[in-house]
C-alpha positions in Angstrom: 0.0 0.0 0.0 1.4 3.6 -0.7 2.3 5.4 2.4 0.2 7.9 3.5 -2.5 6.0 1.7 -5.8 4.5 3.5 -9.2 2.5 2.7 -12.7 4.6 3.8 -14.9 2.2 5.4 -17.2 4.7 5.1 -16.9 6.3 1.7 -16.4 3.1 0.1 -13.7 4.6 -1.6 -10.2 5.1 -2.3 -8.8 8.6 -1.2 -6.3 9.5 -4.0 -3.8 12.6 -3.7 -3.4 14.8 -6.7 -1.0 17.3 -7.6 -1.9 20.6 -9.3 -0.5 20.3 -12.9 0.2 23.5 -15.3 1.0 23.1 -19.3 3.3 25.8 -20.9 6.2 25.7 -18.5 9.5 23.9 -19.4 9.1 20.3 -18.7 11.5 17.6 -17.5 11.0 13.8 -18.9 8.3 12.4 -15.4 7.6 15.4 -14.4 4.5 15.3 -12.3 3.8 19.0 -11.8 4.3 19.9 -15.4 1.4 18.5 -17.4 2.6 16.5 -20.9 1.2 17.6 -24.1 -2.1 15.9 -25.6 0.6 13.9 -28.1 2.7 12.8 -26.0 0.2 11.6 -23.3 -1.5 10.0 -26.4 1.5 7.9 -27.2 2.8 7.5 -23.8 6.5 9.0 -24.6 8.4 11.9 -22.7 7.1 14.9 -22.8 10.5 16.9 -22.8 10.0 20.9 -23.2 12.8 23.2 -22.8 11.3 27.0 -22.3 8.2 26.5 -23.6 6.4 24.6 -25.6 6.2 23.5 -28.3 8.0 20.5 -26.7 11.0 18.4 -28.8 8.5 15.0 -30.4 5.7 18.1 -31.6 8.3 20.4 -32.9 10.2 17.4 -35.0 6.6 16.6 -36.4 5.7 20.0 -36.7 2.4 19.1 -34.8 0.5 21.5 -32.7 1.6 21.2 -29.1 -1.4 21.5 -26.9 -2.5 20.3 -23.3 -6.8 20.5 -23.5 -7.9 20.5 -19.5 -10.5 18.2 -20.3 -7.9 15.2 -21.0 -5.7 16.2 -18.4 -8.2 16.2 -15.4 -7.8 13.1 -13.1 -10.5 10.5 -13.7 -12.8 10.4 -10.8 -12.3 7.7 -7.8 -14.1 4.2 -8.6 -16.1 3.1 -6.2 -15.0 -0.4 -4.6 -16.5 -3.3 -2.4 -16.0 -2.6 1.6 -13.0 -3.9 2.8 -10.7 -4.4 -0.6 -7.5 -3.1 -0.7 -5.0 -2.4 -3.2 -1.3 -2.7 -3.5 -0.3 -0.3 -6.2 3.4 0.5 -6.4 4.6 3.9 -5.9 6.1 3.8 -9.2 7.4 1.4 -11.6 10.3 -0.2 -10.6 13.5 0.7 -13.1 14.6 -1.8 -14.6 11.8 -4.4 -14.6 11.4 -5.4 -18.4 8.3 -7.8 -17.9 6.1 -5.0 -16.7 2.7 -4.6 -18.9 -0.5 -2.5 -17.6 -2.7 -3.0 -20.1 -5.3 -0.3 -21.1 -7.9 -3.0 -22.4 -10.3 -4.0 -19.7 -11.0 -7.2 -21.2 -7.2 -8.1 -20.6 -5.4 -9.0 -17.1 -2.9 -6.0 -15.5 -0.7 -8.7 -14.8 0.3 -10.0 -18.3 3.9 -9.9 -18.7 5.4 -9.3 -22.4 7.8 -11.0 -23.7 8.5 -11.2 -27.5 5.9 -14.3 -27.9 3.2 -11.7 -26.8 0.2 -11.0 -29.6 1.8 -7.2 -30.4 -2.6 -6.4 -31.1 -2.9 -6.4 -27.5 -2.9 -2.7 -27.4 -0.8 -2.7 -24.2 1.6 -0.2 -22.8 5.1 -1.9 -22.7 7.8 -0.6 -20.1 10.8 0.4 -22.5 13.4 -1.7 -21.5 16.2 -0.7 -24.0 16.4 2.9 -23.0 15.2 5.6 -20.1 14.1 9.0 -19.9 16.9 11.8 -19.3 15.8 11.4 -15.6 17.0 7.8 -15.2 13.3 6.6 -15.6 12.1 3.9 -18.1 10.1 5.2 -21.1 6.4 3.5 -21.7 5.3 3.9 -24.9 2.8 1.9 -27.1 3.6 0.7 -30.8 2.0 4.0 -32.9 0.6 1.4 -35.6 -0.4 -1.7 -33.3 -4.1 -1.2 -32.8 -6.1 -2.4 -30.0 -8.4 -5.1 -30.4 -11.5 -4.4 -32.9 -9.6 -0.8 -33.1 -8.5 -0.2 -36.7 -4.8 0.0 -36.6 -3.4 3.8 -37.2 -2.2 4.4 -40.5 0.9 6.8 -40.6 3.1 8.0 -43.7 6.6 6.7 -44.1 7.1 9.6 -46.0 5.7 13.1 -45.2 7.0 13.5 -41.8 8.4 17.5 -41.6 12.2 16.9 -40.5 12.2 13.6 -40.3 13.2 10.6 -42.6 12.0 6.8 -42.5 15.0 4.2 -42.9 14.3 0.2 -43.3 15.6 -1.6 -40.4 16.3 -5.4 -42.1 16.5 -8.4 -39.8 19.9 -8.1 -39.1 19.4 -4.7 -37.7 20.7 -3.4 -34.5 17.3 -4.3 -32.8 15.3 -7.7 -32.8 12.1 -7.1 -34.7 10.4 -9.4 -32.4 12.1 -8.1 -29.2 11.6 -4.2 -30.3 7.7 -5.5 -31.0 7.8 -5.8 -27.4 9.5 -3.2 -25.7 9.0 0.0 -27.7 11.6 3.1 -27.3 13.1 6.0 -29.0 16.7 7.1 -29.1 17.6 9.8 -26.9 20.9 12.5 -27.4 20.6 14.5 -24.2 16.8 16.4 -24.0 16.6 15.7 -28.0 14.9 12.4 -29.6 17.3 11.7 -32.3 15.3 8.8 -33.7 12.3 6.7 -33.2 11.4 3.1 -34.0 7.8 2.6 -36.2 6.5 -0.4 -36.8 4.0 -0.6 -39.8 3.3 -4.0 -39.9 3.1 -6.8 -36.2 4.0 -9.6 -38.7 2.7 -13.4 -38.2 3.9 -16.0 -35.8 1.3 -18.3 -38.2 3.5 -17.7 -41.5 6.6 -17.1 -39.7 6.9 -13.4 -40.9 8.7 -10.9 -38.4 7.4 -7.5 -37.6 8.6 -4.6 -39.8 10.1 -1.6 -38.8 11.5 1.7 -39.4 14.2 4.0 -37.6 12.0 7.7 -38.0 15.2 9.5 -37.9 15.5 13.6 -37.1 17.0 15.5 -40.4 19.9 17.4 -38.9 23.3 17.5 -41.0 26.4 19.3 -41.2 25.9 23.3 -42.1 27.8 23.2 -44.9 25.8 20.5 -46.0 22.6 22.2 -45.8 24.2 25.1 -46.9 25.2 23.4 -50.8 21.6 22.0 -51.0 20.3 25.7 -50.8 22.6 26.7 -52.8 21.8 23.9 -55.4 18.1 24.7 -55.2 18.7 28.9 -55.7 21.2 27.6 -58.7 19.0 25.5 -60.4 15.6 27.6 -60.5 18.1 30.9 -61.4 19.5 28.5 -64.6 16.1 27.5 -66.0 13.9 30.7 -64.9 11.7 31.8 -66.5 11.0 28.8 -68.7 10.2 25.8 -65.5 6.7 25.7 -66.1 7.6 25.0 -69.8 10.0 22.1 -69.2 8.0 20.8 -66.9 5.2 20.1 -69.6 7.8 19.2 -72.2 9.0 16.6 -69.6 5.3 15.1 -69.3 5.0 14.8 -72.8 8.1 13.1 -74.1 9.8 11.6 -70.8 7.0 10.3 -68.9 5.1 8.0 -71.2 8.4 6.2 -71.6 9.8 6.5 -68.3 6.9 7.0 -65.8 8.3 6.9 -62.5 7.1 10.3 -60.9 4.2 10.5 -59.3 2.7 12.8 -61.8 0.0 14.3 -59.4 1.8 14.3 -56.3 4.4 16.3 -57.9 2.4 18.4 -59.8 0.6 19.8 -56.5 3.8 20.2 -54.8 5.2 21.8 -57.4 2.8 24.5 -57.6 2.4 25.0 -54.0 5.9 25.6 -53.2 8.8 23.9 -55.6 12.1 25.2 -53.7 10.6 22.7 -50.5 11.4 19.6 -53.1 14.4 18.3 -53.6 16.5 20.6 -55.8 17.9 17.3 -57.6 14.2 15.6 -58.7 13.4 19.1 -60.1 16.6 19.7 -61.5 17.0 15.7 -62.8 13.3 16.9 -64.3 14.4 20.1 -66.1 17.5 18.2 -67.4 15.9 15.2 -69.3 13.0 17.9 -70.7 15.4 20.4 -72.1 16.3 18.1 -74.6 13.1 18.2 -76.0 13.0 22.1 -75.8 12.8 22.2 -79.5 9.1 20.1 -79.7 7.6 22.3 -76.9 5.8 25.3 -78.4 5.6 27.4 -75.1 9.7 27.5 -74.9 10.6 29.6 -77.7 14.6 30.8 -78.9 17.1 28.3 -78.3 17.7 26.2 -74.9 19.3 28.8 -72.4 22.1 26.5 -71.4 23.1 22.8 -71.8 22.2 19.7 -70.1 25.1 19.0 -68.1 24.8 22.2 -66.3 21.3 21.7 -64.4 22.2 18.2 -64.0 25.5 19.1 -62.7 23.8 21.3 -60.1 21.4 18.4 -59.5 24.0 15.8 -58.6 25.8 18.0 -56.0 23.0 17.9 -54.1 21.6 14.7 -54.7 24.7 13.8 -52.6 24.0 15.8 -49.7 20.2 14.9 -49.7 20.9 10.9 -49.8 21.9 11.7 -46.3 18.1 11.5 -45.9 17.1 9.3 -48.9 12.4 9.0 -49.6 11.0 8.7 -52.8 11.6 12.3 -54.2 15.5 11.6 -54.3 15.0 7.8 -55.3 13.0 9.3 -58.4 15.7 11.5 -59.2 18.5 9.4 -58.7 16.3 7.3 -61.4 15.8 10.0 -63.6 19.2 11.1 -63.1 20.8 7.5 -64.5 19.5 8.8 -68.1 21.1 12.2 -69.3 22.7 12.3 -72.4 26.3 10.6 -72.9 29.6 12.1 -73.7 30.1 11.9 -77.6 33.1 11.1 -77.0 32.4 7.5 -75.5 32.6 4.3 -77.9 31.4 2.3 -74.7 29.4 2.8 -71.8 30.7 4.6 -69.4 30.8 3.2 -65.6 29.3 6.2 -63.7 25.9 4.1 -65.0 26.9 1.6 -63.5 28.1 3.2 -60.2 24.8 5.4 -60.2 22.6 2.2 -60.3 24.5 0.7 -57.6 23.8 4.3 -55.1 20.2 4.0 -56.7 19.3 0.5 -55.7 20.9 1.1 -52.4 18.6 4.0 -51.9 15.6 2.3 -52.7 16.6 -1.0 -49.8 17.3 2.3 -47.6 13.8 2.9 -47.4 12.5 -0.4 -47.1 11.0 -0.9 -51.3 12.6 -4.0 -51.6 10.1 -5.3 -48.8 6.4 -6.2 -49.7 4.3 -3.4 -48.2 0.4 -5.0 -49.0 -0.2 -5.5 -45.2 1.7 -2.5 -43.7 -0.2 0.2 -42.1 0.9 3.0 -44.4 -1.8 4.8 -46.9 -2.9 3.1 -50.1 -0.9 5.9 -52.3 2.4 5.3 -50.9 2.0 1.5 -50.7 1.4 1.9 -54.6 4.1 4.2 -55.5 6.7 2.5 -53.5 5.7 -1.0 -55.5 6.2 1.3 -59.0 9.5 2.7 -57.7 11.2 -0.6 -56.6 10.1 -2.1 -60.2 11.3 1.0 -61.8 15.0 0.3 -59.6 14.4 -3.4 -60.6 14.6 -2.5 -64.3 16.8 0.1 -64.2 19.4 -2.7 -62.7 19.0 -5.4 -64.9 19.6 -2.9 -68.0 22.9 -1.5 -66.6 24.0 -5.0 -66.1 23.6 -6.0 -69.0 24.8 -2.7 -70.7 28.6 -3.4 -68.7 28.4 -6.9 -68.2 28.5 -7.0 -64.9 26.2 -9.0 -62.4 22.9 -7.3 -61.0 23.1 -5.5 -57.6 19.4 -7.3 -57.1 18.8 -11.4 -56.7 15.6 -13.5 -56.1 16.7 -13.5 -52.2 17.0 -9.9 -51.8 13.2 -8.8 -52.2 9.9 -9.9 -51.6 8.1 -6.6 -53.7 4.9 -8.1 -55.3 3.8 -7.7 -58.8 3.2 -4.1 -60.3 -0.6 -4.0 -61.5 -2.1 -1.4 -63.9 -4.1 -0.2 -60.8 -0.3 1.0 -59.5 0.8 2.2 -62.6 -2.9 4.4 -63.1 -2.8 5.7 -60.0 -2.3 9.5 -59.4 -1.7 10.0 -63.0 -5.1 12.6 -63.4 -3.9 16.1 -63.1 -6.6 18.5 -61.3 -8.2 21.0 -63.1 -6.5 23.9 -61.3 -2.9 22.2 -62.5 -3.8 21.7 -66.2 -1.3 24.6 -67.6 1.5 22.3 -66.7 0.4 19.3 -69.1 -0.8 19.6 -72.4 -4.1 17.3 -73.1 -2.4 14.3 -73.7 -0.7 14.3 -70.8 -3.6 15.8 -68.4 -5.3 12.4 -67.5 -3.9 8.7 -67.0 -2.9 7.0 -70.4 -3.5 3.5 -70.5 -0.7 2.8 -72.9 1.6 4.1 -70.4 0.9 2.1 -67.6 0.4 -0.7 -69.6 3.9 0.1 -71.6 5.7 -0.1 -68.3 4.2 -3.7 -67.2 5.8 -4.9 -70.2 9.1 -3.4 -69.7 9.0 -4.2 -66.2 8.4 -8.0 -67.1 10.8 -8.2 -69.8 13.9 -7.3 -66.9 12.1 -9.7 -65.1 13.1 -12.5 -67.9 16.1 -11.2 -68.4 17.2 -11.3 -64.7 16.4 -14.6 -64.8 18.5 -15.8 -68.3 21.6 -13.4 -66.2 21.0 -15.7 -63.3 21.3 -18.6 -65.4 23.7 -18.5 -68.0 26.1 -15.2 -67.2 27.1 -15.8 -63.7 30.8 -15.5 -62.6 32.0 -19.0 -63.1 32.8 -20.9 -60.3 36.0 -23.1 -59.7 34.7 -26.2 -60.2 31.8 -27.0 -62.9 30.8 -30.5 -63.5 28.9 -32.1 -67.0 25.5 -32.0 -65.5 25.4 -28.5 -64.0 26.7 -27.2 -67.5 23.8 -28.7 -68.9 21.3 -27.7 -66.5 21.1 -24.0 -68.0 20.7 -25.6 -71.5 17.3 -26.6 -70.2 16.7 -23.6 -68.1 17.5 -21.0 -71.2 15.0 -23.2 -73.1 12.3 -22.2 -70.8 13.2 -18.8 -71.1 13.5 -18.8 -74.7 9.9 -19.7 -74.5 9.1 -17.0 -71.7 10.1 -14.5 -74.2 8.3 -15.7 -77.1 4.9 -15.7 -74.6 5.8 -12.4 -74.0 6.1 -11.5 -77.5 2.9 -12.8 -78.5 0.8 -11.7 -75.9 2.0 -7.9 -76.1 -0.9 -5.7 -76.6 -1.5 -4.4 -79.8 -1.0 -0.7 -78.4 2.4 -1.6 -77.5 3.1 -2.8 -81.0 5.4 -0.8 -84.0 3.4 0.2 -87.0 3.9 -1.5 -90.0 3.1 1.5 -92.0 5.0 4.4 -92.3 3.7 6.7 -89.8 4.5 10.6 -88.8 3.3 10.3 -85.1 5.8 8.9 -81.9 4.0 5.8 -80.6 7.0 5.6 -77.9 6.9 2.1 -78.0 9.9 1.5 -80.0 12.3 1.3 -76.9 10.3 -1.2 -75.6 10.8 -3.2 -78.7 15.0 -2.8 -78.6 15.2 -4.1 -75.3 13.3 -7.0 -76.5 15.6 -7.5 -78.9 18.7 -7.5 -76.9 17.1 -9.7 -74.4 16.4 -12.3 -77.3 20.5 -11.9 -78.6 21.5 -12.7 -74.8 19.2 -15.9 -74.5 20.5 -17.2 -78.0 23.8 -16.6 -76.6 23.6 -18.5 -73.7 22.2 -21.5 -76.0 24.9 -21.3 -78.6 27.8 -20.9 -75.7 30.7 -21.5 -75.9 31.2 -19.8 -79.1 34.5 -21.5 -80.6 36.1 -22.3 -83.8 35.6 -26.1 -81.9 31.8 -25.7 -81.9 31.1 -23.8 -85.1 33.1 -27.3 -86.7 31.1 -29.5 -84.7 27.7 -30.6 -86.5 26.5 -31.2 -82.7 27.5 -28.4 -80.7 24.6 -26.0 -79.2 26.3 -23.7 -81.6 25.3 -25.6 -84.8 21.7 -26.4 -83.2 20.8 -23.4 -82.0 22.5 -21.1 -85.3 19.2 -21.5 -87.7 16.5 -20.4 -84.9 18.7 -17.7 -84.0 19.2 -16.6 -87.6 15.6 -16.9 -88.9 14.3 -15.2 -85.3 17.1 -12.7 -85.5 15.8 -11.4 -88.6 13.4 -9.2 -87.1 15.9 -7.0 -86.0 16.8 -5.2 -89.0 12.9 -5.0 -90.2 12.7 -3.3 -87.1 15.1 -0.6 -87.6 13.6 0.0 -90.5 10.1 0.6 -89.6 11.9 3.5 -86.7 10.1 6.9 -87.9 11.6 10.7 -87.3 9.3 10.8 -84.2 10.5 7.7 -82.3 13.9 7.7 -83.4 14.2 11.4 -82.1 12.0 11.3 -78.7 13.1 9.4 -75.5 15.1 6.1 -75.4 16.5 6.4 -71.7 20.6 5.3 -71.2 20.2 2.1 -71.8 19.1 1.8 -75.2 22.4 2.6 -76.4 23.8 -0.6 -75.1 21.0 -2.1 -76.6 21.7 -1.1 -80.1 25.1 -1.9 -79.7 24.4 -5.8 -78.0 21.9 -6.4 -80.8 24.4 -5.3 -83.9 27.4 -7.4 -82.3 25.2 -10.5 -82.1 24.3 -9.9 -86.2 28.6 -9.6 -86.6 28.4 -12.7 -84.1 26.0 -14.6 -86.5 28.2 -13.8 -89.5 31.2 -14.8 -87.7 29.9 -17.9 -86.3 28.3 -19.1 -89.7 29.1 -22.5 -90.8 28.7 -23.0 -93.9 27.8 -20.5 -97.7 24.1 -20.1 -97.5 24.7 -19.1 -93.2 27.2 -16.7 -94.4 25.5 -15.0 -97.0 22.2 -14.6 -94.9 24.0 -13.5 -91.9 25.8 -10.7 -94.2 22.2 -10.1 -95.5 21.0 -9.3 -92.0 24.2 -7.0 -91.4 23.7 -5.1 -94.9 20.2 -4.4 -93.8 21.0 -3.3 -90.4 23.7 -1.2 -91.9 20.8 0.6 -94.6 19.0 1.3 -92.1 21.5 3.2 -89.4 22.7 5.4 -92.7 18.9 6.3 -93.5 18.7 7.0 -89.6 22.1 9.0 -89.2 20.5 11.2 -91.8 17.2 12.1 -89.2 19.0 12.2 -86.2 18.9 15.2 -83.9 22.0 15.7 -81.3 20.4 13.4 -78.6 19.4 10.8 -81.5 23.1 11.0 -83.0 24.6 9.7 -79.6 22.3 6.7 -79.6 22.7 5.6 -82.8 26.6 6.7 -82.9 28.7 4.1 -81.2 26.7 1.2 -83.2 27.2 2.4 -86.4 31.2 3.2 -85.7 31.3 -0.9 -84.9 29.3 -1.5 -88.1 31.7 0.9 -90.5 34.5 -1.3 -88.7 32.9 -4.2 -89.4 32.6 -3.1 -92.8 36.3 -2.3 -92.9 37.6 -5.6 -92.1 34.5 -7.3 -93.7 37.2 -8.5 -97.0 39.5 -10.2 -94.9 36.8 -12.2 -92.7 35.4 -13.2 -95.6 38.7 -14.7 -97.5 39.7 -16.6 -94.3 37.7 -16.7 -90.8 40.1 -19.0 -89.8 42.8 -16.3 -89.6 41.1 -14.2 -87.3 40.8 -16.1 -84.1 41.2 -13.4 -81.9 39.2 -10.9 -83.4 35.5 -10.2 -81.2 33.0 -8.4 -82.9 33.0 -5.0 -82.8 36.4 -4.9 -83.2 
C-alpha cells in the first residue's frame, strides 16, 4: 500500500492525492507538476519541453503542441467493495522489463510481455532498451499496433516534416520481435534523435517478423545544408523563367516512356511551393526535358544552357540529400541515370553503373525491396513505392547487361509483389487547377503508359532470370550436369520470351506502316531485342572455332532459330520513324543497339557454312541501310544513340574483306572490333 494512503470504510472509496499540474512551462522527462502535451500523453512518450512549448517530439513533427484540461483532469475515484484493498506501487520499478499494464479491460494488469506476446494487444510496454533523461524507463505503445476491434493507425513513411524513415532489415541493430515488445526512441541528451515505427506486427502463423522503421531527425552538417540551398537557388536561377515549360515538355516526351514520378503528387507540390522539393528531382526533371525544348511550343529561342549544367547542379545535391534518402531523391536518382552521354564515348561509361548501384541502395534504404500490402501505411504510398522498386528493378537489370556486370538485385534480396495497372494508373489525373502544366495528352492517366511499363518491367524480369542462369561468374569447379542444366533452363526462357512476344498488346506494337506520329513504343521493342540476342547466346555458348566445326554443338543447333528469329531485328530498324527515333530512349538503349548489332557480326562470324554466311551478311547489310537512312534524321540526342553502333558496323565493314577470305585467320578478333 502507498504510504500515507488508506481504505474509507465509510466512503467506500479510495482517497487518492493529486497534484496541481500546469502546461506551458519547461518540462523535464516524469515530471508530475508539469502537465505532458495531448501527443505525448497519447503515445505515452516523454514529454520533454525546454522553455516552452512546443516540446521536442511536436516540434520534430511539426504538430500543434497543446495540453486540453478536459484530458488532463484526473478521472474520478471508482467506487470499490467494503474492505478491498490495493497494493499499487509507488512507481514502476526501473529496470523491470516484464512489466505490462494493459489499457484493455478485457485483458489481465498482470500479463507480462515477452517477444511471444500478440503485439494487437494494445498494451503499454515498459521500454526496456532505453530511459528517460531522468533515469526513468520510457512507456510507450507501438504508434501502428491497434487495440483489439480498433482499426490499426495508419501513418506515412514519407511526409514526416524533419524527419526521414529508414528500413531496419533483420539483421538490424534491434530484434524485430524483441523491439515489437519493448517500444523506445533514441535519446541525445533532452533531444529524440530517432524513433522506431512499426508498420506492420507480422505473423507467428507464417513465420513473418514484424517490420520496422528507424523515423530519424533530419539534422546535418551546415555546410551541407548550406550546398543543398545553394543547389536549389542555382537550379531555378539556370532555368527561370521557362520551368513551367519544361515541366510540360518533360510530361510529354519523358513520362510516357519512363513514368516513374508521381505525376499528381508532384504536380501539387510543385505549384504549391517547388524550392521545399528536392533541388535534384526538379533539376534531374528540367535536365531530361530540355532536350526536347525544340518540340515544346511554349519555350521559344534556343535552350538557355546545356544539359550538363542543371544536371550538374542536381547531382551535387543529390549527394547531400541521400543523407536522408524518400522517394523524391530515389525518383531523381532514377531520372538522373539517363542524361545524355559524352560523344566522345565508344562504350558505356561506368558512372551508370556506379549510379545504379547508389540507386538500388537508396531504394533497400527505405524499405521498397520489402512487400508493403499489409503494412499500415496509406494506399498511395504502398502503390508508388511498388512502381519505384520495379522501376529500380529494371533500371538494374539494363545497366548490367549494358557493362556486363552481375545485378546488384537477386531472387533473395526482395519480396516486392507484382506491379498492377491499378499501381501504374494511380495518381496520373492532373486536377483541373494544374492543367497549364500538361498539355491534353498528358492531363489524365494513359492506359498505354501504364500498360507500356508492365511490359518493360516483365521483360527485366526475364532477363534477370536468363543473367542468373547463364552469365554468372563462373565458379572453380563446374561438372557435366550442371553445364547442362542452364541448357534446359535457357530453353524455358527462350519460351518465356516468345509468350511475352505474343501476348503484347496491340497498343504496344510498331506500325507497320509508315507513320509521322511517336508511338514511344519503340524502346520497348529494342530491349526485347537485346534480351532475345542474350538468350540465344547462352544456348549457342561457348562460341569457338571447336563448336562452329562441330555438327552437334549448341552452336550448330541453335545457329538456324537464331538466324531466322534474329531477322526481325533489322525489319525493325527500319520501320523506326523521325518521331520515335528522335524522342526518349532512356541510357540504356544505347547498349542495346550496340548488343543487338554485335550479335548480327556474331552470327556472321559464327556461320558455318555459304548459305549461313550469305544470310547473316544479308542481316548486317540491312541493319547497316538502315542506321545510314537513320544518321540522316537524327537530332543531337538521337546521333549519340545511334553513334557508337554504327562506328562498330563501319568497322565491321572495314575488315568485312578479310573475314570473308579466311575466318580461320582471325581467331582473336571479337566483334566489334
Amino acid at each position: 500500500m502507498i504510504p500515507g494512503q488508506t481504505v474509507s470504510a465509510q466512503a467506500g472509496q479510495r482517497r487518492r492525492f493529486t497534484i496541481q499540474s500546469d502546461f506551458g512551462s519547461a518540462r523535464q522527462s516524469r515530471s508530475r507538476k508539469s502537465r505532458p502535451c495531448d501527443a505525448c500523453r497519447k503515445r505515452k512518450t516523454a514529454c520533454v519541453i525546454r522553455s516552452a512549448p512546443p516540446c521536442v517530439f511536436c516540434k520534430t513533427r511539426g504538430l500543434d503542441c497543446q495540453s486540453s484540461g478536459a484530458a488532463a483532469r484526473t478521472n474520478t475515484p471508482t467506487p470499490v467493495s467494503p474492505g478491498a484493498t490495493s497494493e499499487l506501487p509507488e512507481r514502476v520499478p526501473t529496470l523491470s522489463p516484464e512489466v505490462v499494464v494493459s489499457h484493455n479491460p478485457q485483458l489481465p494488469a498482470h500479463t507480462h510481455a515477452s517477444p511471444s506476446v500478440d503485439a494487437s494487444a494494445g498494451a503499454v510496454r515498459l521500454d526496456a532498451s532505453a530511459s528517460s533523461p531522468g533515469g526513468l524507463p520510457i512507456f510507450s505503445t507501438p504508434s501502428s499496433v491497434p487495440s483489439i476491434g480498433v482499426p490499426p493507425l495508419i501513418r506515412t513513411l514519407e511526409d514526416n516534416p524533419g524527419q526521414t524513415s529508414h528500413s531496419m532489415g533483420l539483421a538490424a541493430e534491434q530484434d524485430a520481435n524483441l523491439l515489437s515488445s519493448f517500444r523506445s526512441v533514441i535519446m541525445n541528451g533532452l533531444e529524440i534523435d530517432a524513433e522506431f515505427v512499426q508498420v506492420c506486427p507480422g505473423s507467428q502463423e507464417t513465420g513473418k517478423p514484424p517490420v520496422h522503421f528507424y523515423l530519424v531527425v533530419n539534422e546535418f552538417f551546415p555546410h551541407d545544408d548550406k550546398v543543398k540551398e545553394e543547389c536549389s537557388d542555382a537550379i531555378e536561377e539556370l532555368v527561370a523563367p521557362h520551368s513551367d515549360g519544361l515541366i510540360r515538355a518533360y510530361f510529354k516526351h519523358v513520362h510516357p516512356v519512363l513514368p516513374v514520378v508521381s505525376k499528381g503528387r508532384f504536380l501539387r507540390r510543385y505549384a504549391e511551393n517547388r524550392r521545399q522539393m528536392s533541388a535534384s528531382l526538379r533539376g534531374a526533371i528540367y535536365a531530361l526535358a530540355c532536350v526536347f525544348w525544340d518540340q515544346e511550343p511554349s519555350l521559344a529561342g534556343p535552350c538557355p544552357f546545356e544539359q550538363h549544367a542543371v544536371a550538374d547542379i542536381a547531382l551535387t545535391s543529390l549527394q547531400r540529400e541521400l543523407d536522408s534518402p524518400n522517394l523524391d531523391k530515389l525518383q531523381a536518382s532514377l531520372l538522373l541515370l539517363h542524361l545524355k552521354p559524352c560523344d566522345v564515348d565508344s562504350v558505356e561509361h561506368p558512372r551508370t553503373w556506379t549510379k545504379t548501384a547508389e540507386t538500388v541502395a537508396c531504394a533497400q534504404m527505405i524499405g521498397l525491396h520489402q512487400d508493403a500490402e499489409m503494412w499500415n501505411i496509406p494506399a498511395w504510398e504502398k502503390k508508388l513505392r511498388k512502381k519505384m522498386w520495379w522501376a529500380t528493378f529494371a533500371a538494374d537489370v539494363w545497366s548490367s547487361l549494358g557493362h556486363g556486370n552481375p545485378p546488384h538485385i537477386y531472387p533473395g534480396s526482395y519480396s516486392t509483389s507484382q506491379l498492377t495497372i491499378e499501381d501504374m494508373s494511380f495518381d496520373e489525373d492532373v486536377p483541373a487547377d494544374l492543367q497549364q502544366f500538361a498539355d491534353t495528352a498528358s492531363s489524365s492517366k494513359q492506359r498505354f503508359t501504364a500498360v507500356r511499363f508492365l511490359e518493360h518491367v516483365k521483360l527485366a524480369q526475364i532477363l534477370r532470370e536468363a543473367l542468373g542462369i547463364s552469365f554468372q561468374v563462373p565458379r572453380n569447379t563446374t561438372t557435366d550436369e550442371s553445364f547442362m542444366s542452364p541448357r534446359r533452363t535457357l530453353i524455358d526462357m527462350k519460351a518465356d520470351l516468345s509468350h511475352w512476344q505474343d501476348m503484347l498488346p496491340r497498343c504496344l506494337l510498331i506500325p507497320t506502316h509508315p507513320s509521322d506520329l511517336a508511338c514511344h513504343n519503340a524502346a520497348l521493342h529494342l530491349g526485347d531485342y537485346a534480351t532475345q540476342a542474350l538468350i540465344f547466346r547462352g544456348l549457342m555458348a561457348p562460341a569457338t572455332r571447336a563448336s562452329r566445326s562441330e555438327p552437334a554443338s549448341n552452336l550448330r543447333k541453335w545457329f538456324p532459330v537464331a538466324l531466322g528469329e534474329f531477322a526481325g531485328f533489322p525489319a525493325y530498324m527500319a520501320r523506326i520513324n523521325l518521331q520515335d527515333l528522335n524522342g526518349f530512349w532512356g541510357r540504356h538503349a544505347r547498349s542495346q543497339l550496340i548488343l543487338c548489332g554485335n550479335f548480327l557480326i556474331y552470327l556472321f562470324l559464327l556461320a558455318a557454312d555459304k548459305e549461313d554466311v550469305r544470310a547473316a551478311y544479308s542481316l548486317i547489310d540491312s541493319f547497316h541501310g538502315s542506321l545510314s537512312r537513320l544518321e540522316s534524321l537524327a537530332g543531337p540526342a538521337a546521333m549519340l544513340l545511334i553513334g557508337p553502333v554504327a562506328l562498330r558496323m563501319n568497322s565491321f565493314f572495314a575488315q568485312a574483306p578479310d573475314l570473308m577470305r579466311g575466318l580461320s585467320q582471325v581467331e582473336g578478333l571479337t566483334p566489334g572490333g
